[in-house]
mmCIF file of the N, C-alpha and C atoms, coordinates in Angstrom:
data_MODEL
# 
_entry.id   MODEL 
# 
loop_
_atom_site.group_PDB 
_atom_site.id 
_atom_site.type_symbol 
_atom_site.label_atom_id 
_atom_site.label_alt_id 
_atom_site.label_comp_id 
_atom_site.label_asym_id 
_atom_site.label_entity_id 
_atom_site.label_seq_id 
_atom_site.pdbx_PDB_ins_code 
_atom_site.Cartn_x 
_atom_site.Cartn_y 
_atom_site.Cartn_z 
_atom_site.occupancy 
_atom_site.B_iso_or_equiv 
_atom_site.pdbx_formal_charge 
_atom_site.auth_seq_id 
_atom_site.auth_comp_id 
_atom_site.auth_asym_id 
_atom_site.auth_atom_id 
_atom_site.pdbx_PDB_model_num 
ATOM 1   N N  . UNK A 1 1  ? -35.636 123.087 143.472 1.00 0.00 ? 1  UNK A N  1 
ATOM 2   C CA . UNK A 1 1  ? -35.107 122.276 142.395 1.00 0.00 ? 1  UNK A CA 1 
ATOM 3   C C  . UNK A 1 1  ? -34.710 123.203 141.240 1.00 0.00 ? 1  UNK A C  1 
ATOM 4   N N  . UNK A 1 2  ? -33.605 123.186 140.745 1.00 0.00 ? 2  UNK A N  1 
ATOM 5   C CA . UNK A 1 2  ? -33.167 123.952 139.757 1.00 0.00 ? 2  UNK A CA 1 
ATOM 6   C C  . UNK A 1 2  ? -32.710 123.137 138.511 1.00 0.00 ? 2  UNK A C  1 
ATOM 7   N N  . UNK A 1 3  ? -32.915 123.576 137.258 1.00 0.00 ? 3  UNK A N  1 
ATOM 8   C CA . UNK A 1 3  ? -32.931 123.002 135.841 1.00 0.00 ? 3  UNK A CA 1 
ATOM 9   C C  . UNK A 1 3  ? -31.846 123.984 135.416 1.00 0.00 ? 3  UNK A C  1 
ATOM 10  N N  . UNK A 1 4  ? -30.910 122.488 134.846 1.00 0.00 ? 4  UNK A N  1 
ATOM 11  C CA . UNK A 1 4  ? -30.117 123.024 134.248 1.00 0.00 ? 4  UNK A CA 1 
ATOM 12  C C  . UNK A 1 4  ? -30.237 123.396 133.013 1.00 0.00 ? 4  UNK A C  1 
ATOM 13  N N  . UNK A 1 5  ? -29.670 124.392 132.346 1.00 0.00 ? 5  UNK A N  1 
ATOM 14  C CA . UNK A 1 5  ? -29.826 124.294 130.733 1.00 0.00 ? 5  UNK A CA 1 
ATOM 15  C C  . UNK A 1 5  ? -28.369 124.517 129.989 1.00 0.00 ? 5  UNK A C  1 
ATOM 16  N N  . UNK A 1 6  ? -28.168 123.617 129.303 1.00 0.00 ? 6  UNK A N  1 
ATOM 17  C CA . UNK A 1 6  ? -26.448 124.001 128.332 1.00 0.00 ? 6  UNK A CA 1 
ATOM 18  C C  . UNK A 1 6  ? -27.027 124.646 127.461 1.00 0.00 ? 6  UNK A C  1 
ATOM 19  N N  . UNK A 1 7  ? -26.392 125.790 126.917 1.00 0.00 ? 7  UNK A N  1 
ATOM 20  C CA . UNK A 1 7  ? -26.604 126.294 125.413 1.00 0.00 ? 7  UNK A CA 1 
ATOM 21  C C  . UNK A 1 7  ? -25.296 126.618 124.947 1.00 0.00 ? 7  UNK A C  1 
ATOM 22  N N  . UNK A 1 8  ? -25.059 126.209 123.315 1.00 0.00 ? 8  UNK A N  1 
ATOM 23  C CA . UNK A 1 8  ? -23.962 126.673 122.681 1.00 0.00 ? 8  UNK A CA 1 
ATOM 24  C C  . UNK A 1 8  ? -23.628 128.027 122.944 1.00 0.00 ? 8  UNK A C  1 
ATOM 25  N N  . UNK A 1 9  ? -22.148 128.747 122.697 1.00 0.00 ? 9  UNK A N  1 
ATOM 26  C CA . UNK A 1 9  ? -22.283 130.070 121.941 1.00 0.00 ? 9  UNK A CA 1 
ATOM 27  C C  . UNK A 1 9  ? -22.693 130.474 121.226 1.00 0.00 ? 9  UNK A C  1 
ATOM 28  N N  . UNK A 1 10 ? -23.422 131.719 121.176 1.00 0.00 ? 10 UNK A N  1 
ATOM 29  C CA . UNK A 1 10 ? -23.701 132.390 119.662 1.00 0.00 ? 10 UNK A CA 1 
ATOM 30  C C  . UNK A 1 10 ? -22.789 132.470 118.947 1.00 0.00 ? 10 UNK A C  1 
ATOM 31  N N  . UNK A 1 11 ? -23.262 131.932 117.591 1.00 0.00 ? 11 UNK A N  1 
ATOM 32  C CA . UNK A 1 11 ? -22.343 132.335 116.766 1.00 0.00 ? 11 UNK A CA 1 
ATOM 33  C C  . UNK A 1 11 ? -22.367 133.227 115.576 1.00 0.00 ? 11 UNK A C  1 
ATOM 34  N N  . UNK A 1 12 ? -21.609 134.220 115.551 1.00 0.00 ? 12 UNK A N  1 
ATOM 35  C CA . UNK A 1 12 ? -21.814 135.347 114.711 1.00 0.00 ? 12 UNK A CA 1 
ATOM 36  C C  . UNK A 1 12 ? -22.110 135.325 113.236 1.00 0.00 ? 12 UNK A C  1 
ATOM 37  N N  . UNK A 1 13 ? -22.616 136.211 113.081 1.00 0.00 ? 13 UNK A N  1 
ATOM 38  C CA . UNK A 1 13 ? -22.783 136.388 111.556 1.00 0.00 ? 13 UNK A CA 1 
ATOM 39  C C  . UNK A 1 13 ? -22.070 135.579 110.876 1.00 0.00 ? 13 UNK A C  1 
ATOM 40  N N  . UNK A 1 14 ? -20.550 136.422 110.951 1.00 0.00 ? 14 UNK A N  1 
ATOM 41  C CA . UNK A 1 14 ? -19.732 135.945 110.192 1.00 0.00 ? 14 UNK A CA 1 
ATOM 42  C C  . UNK A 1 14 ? -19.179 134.317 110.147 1.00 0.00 ? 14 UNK A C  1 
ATOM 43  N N  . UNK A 1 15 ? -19.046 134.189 111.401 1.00 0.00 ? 15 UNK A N  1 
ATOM 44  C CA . UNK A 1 15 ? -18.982 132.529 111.503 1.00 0.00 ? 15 UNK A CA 1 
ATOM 45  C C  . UNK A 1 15 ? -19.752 131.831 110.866 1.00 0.00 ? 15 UNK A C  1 
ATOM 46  N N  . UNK A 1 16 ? -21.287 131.676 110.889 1.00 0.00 ? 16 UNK A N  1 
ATOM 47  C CA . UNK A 1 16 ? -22.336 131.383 110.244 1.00 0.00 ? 16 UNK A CA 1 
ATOM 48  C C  . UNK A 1 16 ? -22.127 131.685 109.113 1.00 0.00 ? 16 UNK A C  1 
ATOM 49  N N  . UNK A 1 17 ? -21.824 132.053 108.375 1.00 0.00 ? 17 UNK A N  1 
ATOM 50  C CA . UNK A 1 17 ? -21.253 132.199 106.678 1.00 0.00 ? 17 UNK A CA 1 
ATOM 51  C C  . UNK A 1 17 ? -19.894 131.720 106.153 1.00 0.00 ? 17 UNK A C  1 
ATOM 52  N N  . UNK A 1 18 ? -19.374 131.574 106.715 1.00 0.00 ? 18 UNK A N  1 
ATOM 53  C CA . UNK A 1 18 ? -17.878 130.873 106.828 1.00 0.00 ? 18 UNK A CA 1 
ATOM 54  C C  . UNK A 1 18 ? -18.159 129.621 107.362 1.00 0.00 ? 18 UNK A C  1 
ATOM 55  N N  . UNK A 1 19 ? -18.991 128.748 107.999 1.00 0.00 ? 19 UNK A N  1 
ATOM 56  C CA . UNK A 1 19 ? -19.532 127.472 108.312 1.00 0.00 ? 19 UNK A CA 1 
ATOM 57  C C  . UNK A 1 19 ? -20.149 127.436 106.916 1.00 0.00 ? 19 UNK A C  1 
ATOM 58  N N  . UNK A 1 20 ? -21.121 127.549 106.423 1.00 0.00 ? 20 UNK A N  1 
ATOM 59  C CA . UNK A 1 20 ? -21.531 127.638 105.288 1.00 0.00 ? 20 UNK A CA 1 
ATOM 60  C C  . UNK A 1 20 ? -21.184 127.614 104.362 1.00 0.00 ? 20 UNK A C  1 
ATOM 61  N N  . UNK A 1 21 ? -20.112 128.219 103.979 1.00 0.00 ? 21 UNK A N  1 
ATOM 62  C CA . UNK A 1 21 ? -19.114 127.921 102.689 1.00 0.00 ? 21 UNK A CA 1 
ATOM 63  C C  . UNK A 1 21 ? -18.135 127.073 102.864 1.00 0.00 ? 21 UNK A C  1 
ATOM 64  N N  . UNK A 1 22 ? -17.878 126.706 104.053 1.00 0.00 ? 22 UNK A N  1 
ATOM 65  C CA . UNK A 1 22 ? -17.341 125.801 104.365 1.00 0.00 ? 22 UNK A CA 1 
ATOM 66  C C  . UNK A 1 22 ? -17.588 124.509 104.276 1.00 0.00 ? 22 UNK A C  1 
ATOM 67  N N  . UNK A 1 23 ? -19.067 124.055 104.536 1.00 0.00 ? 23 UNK A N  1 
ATOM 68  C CA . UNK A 1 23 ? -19.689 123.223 104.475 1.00 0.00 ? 23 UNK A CA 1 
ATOM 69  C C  . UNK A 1 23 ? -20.199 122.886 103.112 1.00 0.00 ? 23 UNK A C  1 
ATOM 70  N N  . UNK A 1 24 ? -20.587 123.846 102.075 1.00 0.00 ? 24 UNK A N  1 
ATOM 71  C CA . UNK A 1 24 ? -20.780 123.650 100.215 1.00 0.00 ? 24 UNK A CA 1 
ATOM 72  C C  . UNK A 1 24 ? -19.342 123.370 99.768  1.00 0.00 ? 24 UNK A C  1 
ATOM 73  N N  . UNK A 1 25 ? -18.234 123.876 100.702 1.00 0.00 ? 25 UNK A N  1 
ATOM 74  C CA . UNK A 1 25 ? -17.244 123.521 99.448  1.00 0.00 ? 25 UNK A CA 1 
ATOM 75  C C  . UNK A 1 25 ? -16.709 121.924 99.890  1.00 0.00 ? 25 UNK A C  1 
ATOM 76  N N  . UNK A 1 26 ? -16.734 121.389 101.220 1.00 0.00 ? 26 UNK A N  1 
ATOM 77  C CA . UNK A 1 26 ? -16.750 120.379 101.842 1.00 0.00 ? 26 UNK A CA 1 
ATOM 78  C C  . UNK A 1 26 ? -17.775 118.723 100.590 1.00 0.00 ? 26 UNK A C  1 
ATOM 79  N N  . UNK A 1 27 ? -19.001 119.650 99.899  1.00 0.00 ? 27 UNK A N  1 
ATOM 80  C CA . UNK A 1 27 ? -19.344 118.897 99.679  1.00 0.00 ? 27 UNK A CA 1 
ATOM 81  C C  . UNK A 1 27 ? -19.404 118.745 98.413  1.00 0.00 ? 27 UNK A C  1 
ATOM 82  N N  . UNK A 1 28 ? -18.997 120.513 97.675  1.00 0.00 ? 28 UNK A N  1 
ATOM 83  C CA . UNK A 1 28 ? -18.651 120.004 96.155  1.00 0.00 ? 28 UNK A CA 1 
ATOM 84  C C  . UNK A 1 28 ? -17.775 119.477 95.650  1.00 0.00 ? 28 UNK A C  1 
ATOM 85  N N  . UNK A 1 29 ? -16.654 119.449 96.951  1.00 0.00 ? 29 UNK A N  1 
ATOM 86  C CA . UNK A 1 29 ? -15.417 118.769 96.707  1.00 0.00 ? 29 UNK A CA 1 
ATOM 87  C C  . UNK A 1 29 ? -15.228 117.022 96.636  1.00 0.00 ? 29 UNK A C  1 
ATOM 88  N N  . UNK A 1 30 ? -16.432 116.859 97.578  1.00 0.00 ? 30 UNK A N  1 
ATOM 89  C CA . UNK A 1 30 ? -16.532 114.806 97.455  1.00 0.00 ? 30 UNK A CA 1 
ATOM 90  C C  . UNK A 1 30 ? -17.535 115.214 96.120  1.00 0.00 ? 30 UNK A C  1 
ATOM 91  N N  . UNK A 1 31 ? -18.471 115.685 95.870  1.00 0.00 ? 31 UNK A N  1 
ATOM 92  C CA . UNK A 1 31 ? -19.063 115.279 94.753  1.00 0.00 ? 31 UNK A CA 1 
ATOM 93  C C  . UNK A 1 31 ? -17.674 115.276 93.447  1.00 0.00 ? 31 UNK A C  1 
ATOM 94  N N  . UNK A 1 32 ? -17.035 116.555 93.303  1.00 0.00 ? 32 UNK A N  1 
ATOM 95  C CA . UNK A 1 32 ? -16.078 116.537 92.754  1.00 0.00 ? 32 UNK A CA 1 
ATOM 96  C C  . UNK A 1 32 ? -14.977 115.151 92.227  1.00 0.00 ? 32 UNK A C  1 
ATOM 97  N N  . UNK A 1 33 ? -14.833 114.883 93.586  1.00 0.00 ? 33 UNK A N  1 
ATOM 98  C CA . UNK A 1 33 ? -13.678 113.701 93.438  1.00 0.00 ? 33 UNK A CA 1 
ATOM 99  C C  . UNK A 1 33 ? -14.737 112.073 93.317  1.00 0.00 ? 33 UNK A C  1 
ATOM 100 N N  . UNK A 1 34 ? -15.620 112.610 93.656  1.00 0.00 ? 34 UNK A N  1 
ATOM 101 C CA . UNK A 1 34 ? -16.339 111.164 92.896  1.00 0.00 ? 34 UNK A CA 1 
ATOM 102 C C  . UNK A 1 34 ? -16.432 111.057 91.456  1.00 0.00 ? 34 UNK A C  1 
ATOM 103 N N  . UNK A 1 35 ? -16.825 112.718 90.905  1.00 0.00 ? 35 UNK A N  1 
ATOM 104 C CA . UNK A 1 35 ? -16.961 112.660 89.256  1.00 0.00 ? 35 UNK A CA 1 
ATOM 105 C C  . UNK A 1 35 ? -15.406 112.222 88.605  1.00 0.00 ? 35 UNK A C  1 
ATOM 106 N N  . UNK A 1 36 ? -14.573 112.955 89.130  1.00 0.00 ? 36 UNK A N  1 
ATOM 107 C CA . UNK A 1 36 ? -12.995 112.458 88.671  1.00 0.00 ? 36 UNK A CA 1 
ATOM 108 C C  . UNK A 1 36 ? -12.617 111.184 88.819  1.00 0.00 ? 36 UNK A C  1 
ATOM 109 N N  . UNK A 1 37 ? -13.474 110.377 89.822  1.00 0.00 ? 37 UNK A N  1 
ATOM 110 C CA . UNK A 1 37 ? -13.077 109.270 89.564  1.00 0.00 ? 37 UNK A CA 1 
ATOM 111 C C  . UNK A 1 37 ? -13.701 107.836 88.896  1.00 0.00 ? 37 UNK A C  1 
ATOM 112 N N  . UNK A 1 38 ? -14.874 108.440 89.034  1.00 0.00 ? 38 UNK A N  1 
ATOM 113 C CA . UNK A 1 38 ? -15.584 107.730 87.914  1.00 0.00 ? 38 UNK A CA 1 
ATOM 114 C C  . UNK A 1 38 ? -14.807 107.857 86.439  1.00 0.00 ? 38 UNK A C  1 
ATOM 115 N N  . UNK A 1 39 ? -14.818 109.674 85.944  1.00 0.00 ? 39 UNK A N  1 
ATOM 116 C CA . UNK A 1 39 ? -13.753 110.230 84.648  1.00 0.00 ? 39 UNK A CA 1 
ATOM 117 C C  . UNK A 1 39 ? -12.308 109.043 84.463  1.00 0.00 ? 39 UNK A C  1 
ATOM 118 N N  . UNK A 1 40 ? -11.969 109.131 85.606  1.00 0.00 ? 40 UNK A N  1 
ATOM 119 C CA . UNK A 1 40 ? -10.708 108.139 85.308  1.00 0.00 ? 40 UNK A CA 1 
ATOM 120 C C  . UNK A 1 40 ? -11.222 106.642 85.108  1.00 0.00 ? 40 UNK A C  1 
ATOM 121 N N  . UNK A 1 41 ? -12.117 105.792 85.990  1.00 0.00 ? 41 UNK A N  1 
ATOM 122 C CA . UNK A 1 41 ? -12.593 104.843 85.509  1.00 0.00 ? 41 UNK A CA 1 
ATOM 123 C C  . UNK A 1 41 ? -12.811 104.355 84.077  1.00 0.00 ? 41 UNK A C  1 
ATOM 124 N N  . UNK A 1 42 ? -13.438 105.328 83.466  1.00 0.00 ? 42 UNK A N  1 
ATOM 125 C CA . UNK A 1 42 ? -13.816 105.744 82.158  1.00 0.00 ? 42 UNK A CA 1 
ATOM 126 C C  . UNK A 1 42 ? -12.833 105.458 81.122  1.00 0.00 ? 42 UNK A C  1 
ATOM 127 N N  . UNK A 1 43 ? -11.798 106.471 81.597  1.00 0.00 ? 43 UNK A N  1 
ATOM 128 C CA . UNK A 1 43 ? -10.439 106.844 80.889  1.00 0.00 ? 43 UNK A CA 1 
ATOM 129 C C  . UNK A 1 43 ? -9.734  105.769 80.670  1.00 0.00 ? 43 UNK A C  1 
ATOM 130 N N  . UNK A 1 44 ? -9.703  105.020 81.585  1.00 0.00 ? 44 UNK A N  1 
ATOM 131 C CA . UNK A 1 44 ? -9.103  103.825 81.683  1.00 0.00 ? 44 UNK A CA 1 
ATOM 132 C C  . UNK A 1 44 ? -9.605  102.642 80.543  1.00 0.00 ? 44 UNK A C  1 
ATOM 133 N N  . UNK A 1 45 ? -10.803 102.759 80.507  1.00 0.00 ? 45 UNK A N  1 
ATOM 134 C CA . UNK A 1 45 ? -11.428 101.864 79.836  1.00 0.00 ? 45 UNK A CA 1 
ATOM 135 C C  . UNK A 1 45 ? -11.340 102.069 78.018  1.00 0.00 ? 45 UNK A C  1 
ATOM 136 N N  . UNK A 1 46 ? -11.425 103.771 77.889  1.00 0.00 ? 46 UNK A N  1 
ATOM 137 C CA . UNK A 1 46 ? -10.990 104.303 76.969  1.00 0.00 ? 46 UNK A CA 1 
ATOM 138 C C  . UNK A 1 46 ? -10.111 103.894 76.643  1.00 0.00 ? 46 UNK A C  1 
ATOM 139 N N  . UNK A 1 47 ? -8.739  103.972 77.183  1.00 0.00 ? 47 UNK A N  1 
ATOM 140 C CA . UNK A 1 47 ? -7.880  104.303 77.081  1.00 0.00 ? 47 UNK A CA 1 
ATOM 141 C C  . UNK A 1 47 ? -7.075  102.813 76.299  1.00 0.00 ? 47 UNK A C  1 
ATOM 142 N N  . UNK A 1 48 ? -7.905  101.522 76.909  1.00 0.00 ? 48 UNK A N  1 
ATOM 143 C CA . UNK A 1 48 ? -7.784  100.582 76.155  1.00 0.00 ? 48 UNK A CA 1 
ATOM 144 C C  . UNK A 1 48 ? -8.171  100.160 74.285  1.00 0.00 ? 48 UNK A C  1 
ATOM 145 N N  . UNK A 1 49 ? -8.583  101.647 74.042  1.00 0.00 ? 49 UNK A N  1 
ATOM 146 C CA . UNK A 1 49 ? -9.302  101.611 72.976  1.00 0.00 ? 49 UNK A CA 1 
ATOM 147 C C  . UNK A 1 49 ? -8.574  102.605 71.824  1.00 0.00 ? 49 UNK A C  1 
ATOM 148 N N  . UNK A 1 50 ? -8.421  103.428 72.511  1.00 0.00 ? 50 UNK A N  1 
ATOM 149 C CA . UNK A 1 50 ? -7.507  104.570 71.982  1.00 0.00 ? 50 UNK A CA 1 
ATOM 150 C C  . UNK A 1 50 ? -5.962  104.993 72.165  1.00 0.00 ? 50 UNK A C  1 
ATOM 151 N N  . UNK A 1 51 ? -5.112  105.205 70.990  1.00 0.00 ? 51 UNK A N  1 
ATOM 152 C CA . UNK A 1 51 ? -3.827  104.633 71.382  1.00 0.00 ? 51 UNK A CA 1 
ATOM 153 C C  . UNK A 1 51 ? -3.269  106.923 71.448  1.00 0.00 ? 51 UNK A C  1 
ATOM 154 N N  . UNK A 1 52 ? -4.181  107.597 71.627  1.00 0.00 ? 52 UNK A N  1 
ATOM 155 C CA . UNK A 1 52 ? -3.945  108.878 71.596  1.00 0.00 ? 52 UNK A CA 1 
ATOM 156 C C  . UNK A 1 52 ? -3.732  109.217 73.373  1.00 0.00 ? 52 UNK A C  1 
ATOM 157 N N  . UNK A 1 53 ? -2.487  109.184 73.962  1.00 0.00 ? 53 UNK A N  1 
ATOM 158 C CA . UNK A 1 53 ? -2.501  109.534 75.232  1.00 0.00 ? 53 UNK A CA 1 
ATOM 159 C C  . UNK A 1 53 ? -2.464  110.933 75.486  1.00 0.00 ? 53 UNK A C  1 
ATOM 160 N N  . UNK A 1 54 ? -2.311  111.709 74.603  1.00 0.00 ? 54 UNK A N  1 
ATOM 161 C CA . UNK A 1 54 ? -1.920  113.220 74.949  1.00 0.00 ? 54 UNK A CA 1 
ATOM 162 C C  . UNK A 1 54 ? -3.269  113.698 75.341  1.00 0.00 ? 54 UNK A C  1 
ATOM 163 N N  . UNK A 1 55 ? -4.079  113.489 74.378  1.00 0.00 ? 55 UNK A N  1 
ATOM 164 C CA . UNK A 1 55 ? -5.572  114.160 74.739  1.00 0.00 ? 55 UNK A CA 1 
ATOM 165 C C  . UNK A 1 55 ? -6.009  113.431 75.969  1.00 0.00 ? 55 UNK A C  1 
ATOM 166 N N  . UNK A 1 56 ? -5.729  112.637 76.397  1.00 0.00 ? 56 UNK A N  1 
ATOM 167 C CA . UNK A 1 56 ? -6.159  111.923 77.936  1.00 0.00 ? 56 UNK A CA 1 
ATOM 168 C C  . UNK A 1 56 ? -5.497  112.649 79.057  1.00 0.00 ? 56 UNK A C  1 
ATOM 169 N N  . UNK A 1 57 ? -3.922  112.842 78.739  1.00 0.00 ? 57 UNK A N  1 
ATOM 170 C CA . UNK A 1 57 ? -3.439  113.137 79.393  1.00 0.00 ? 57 UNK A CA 1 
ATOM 171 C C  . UNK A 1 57 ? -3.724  114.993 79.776  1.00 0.00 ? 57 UNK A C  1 
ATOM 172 N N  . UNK A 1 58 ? -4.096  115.623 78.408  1.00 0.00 ? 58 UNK A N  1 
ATOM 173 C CA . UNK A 1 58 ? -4.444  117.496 79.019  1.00 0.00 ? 58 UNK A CA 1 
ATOM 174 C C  . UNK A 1 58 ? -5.760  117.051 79.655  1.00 0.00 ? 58 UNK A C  1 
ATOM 175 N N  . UNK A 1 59 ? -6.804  116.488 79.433  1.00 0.00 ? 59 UNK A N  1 
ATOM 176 C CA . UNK A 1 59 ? -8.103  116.012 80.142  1.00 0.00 ? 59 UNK A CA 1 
ATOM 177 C C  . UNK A 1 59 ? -7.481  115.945 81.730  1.00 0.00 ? 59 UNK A C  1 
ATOM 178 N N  . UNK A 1 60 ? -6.552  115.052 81.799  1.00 0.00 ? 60 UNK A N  1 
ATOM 179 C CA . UNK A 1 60 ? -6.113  114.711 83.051  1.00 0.00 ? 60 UNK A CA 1 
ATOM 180 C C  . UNK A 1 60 ? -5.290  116.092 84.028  1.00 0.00 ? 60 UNK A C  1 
ATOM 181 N N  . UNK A 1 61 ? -5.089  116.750 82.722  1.00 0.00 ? 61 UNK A N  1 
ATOM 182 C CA . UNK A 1 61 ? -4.095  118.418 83.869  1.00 0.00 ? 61 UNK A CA 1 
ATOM 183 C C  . UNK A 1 61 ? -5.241  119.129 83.993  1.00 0.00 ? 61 UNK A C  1 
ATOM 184 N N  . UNK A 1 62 ? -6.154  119.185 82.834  1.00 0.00 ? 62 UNK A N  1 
ATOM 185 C CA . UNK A 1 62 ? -7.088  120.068 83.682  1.00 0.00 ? 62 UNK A CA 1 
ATOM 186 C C  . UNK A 1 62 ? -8.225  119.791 84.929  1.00 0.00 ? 62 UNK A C  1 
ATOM 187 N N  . UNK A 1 63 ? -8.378  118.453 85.308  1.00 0.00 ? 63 UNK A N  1 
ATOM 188 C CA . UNK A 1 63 ? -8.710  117.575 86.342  1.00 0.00 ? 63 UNK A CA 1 
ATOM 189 C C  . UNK A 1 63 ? -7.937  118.246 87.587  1.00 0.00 ? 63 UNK A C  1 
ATOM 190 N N  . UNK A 1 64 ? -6.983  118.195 87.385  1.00 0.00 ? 64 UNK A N  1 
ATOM 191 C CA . UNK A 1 64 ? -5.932  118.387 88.551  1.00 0.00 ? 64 UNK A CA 1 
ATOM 192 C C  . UNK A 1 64 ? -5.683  119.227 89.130  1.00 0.00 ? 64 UNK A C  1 
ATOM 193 N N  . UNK A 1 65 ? -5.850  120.479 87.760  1.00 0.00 ? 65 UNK A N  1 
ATOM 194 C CA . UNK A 1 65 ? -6.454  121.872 88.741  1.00 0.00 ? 65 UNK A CA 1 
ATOM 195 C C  . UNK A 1 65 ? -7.513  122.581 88.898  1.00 0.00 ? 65 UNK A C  1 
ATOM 196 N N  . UNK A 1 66 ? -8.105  121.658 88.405  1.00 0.00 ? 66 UNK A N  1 
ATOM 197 C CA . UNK A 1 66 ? -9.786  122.075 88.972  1.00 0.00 ? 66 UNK A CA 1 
ATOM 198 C C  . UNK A 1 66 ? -9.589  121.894 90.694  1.00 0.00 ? 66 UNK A C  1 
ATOM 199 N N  . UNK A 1 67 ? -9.041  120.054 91.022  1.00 0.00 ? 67 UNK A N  1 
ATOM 200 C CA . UNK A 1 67 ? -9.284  119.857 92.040  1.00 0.00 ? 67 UNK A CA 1 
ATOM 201 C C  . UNK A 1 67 ? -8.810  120.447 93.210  1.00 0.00 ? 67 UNK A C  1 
ATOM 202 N N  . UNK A 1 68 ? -7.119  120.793 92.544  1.00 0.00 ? 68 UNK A N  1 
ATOM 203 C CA . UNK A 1 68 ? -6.420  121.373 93.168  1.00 0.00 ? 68 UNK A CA 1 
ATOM 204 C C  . UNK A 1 68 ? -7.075  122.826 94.138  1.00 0.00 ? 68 UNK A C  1 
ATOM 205 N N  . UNK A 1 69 ? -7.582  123.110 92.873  1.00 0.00 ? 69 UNK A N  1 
ATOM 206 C CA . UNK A 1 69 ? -8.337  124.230 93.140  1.00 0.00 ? 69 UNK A CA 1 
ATOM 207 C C  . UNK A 1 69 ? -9.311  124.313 94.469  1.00 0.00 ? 69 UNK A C  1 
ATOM 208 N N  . UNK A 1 70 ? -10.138 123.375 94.274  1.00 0.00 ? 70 UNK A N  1 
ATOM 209 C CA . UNK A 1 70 ? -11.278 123.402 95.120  1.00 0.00 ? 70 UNK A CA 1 
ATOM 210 C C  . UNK A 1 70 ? -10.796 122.755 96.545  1.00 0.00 ? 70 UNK A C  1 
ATOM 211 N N  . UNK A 1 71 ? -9.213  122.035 96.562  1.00 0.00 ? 71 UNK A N  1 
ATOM 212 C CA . UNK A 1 71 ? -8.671  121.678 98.039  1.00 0.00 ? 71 UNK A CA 1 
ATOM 213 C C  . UNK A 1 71 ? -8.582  123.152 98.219  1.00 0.00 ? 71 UNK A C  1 
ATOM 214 N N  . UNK A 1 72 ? -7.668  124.337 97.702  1.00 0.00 ? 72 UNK A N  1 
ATOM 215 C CA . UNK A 1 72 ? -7.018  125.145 98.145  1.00 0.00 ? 72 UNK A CA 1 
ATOM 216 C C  . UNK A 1 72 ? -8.647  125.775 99.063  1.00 0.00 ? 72 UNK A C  1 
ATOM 217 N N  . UNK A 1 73 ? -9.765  125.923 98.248  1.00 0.00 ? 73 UNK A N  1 
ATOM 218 C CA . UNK A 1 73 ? -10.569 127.122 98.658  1.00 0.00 ? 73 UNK A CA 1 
ATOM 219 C C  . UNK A 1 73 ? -11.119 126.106 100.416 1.00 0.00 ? 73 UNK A C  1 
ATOM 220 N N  . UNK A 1 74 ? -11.140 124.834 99.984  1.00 0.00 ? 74 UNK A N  1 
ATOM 221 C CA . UNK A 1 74 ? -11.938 124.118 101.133 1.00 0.00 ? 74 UNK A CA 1 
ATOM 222 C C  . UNK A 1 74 ? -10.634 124.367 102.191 1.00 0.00 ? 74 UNK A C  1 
ATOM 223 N N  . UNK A 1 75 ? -9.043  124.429 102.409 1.00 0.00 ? 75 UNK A N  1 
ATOM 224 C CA . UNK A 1 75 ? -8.671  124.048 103.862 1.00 0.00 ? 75 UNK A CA 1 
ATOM 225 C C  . UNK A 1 75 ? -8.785  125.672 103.984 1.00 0.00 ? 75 UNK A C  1 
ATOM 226 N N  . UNK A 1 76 ? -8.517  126.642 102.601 1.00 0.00 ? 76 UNK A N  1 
ATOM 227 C CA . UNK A 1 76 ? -8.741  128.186 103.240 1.00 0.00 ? 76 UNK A CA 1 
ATOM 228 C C  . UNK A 1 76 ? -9.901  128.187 104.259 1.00 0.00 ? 76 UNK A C  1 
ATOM 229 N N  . UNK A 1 77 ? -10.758 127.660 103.582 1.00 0.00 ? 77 UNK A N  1 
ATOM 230 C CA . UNK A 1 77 ? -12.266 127.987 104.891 1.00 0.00 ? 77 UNK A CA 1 
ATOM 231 C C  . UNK A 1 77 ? -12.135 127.037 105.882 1.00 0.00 ? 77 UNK A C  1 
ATOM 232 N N  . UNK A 1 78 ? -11.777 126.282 105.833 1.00 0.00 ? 78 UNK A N  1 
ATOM 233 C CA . UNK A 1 78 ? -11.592 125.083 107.006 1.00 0.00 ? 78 UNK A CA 1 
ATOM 234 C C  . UNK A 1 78 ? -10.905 125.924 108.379 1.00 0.00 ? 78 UNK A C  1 
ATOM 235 N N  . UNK A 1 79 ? -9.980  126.634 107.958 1.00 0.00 ? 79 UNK A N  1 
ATOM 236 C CA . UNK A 1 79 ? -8.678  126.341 109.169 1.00 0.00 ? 79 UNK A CA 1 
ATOM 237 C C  . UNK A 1 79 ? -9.649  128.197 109.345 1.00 0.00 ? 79 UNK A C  1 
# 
């Protein structure tokens, strides 16, 4: 009678660290876009209050490349 056994590949160092950063930026990025969207929730509500759109609106560019930001680093490690 013989037992089978599956085992993954090893996976290297480097893979294992590149999974890893892959996986933190995977998740600072939903934490991320949850805080932005709560921020806009917010904004919105603000925004009914305050007739100053410019300051909402640089709030809102620098949002954009924060996020921007943190897509670019997450599909770099992804792919």
């Amino acid at each position: 009678m013989f037992k089978v056994q599956f085992t993954r590949p090893m996976m290297t160092k480097h893979q294992i660290a590149l999974n890893a950063v892959s996986n933190h930026l995977h998740q600072s990025l939903k934490y991320h876009l949850l805080l932005f969207h709560l921020d806009l929730l917010l904004l919105r509500y603000i925004h009914l209050f305050l007739s100053d759109w410019e300051i909402l609106q640089e709030y809102l560019k620098k949002q954009k490349m924060i996020l921007h930001s943190f897509l670019e680093l997450y599909i770099f490690f992804s792919f």
